[in-house]
C-alpha positions as CSV (number, residue, x, y, z in Angstrom):
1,X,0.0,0.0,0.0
2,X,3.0,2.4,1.1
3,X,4.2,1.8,-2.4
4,X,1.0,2.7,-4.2
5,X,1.3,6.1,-2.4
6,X,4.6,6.9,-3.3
7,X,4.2,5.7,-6.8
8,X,1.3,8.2,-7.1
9,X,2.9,11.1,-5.5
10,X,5.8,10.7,-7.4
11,X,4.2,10.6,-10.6
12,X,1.5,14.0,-9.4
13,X,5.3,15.1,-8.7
14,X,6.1,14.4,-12.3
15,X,3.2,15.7,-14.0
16,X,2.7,18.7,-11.8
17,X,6.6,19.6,-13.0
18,X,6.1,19.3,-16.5
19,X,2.9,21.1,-16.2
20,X,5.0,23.8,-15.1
21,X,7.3,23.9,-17.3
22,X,5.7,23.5,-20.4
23,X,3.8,26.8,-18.9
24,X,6.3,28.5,-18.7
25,X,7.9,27.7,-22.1
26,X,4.4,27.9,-23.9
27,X,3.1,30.3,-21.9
28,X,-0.9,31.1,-21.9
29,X,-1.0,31.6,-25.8
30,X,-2.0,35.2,-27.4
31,X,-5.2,36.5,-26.2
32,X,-7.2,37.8,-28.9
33,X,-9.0,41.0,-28.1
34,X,-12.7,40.7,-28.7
35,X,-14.4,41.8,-32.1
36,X,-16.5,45.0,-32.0
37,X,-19.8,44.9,-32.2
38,X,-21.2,45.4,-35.5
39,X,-18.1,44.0,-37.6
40,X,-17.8,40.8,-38.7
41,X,-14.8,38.2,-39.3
42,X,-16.5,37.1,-42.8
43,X,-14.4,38.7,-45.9
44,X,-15.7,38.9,-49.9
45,X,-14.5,40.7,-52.2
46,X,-15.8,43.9,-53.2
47,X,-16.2,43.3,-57.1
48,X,-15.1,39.5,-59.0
49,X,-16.5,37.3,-56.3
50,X,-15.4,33.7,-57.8
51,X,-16.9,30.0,-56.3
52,X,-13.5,29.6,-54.1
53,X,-14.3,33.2,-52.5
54,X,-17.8,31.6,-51.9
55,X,-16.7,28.3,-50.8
56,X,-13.6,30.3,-48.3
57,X,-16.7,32.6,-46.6
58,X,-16.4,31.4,-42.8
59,X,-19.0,32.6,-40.2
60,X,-18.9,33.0,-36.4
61,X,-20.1,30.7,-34.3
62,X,-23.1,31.8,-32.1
63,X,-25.3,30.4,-29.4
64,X,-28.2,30.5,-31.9
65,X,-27.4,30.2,-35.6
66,X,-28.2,28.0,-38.5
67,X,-27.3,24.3,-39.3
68,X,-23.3,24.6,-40.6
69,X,-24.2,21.4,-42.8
70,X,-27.3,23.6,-44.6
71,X,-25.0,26.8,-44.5
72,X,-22.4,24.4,-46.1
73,X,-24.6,23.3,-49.0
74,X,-26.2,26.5,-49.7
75,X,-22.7,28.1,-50.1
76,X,-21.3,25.2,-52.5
77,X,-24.5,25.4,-54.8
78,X,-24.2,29.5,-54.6
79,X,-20.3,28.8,-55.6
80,X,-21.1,26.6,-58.2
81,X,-23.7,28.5,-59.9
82,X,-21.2,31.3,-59.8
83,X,-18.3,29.3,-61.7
84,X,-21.1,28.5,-64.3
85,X,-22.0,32.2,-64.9
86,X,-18.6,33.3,-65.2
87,X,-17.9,30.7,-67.9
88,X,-21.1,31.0,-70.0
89,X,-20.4,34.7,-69.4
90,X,-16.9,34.4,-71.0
91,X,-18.0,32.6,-74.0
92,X,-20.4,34.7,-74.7
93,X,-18.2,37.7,-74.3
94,X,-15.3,35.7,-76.5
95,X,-18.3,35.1,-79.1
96,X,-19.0,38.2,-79.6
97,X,-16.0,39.7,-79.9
98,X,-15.0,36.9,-82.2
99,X,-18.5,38.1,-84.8
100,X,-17.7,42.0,-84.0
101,X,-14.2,41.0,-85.4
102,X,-15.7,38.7,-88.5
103,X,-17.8,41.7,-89.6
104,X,-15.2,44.0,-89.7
105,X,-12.7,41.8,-91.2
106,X,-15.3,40.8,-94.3
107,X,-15.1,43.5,-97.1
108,X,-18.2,43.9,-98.7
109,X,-18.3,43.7,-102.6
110,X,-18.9,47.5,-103.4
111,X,-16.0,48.2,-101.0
112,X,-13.3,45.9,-103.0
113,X,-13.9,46.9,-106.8
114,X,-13.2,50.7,-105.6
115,X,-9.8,49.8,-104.2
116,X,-8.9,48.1,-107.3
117,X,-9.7,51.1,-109.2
């Protein structure tokens, strides 16, 4: 029994130590100084919000808030839909800058015999 005793003690001896000491070489960690009211943590940019700005959106935690799995979903289908935009957006821009530079390359008829002359 005398030697379950001093095993324990010796060992709250051992952990107590290297509870000190790894406070002291770790310290507390850096306190963060609380957010002010009425500001948020969430970031987006102002103009050129992409699917991976979407998808990188993080929210606070609260006492009360929404399901993160439906906030989750509802982001990545947002995101997505966004990515599809863009593109279609792109080809249509590309397409149309593609006819605007067909029309003016084409020489109408009337236009070529008057060089020639």
């Amino acid at each position: 029994m005398t030697t379950l005793l001093l095993y324990l003690l010796i060992m709250a001896i051992v952990v107590s130590t290297l509870f000190v000491v790894v406070w002291f070489v770790f310290g507390r960690g850096e306190d963060l100084p609380p957010i002010d009211p009425g500001t948020t943590l969430t970031r987006l940019p102002r103009e050129g919000v992409t699917g991976d700005d979407v998808r990188a959106v993080r929210f606070r935690l609260a006492a009360r808030g929404y399901r993160q799995s439906e906030v989750d979903w509802a982001l990545e289908k947002v995101a997505r839909e966004l990515d599809e935009l863009r593109k279609l957006t792109a080809t249509l821009q590309a397409r149309d800058l593609a006819d605007a530079a067909a029309k003016t390359s084409t020489v109408k008829p009337s236009q070529a015999d008057e060089s020639h002359n």
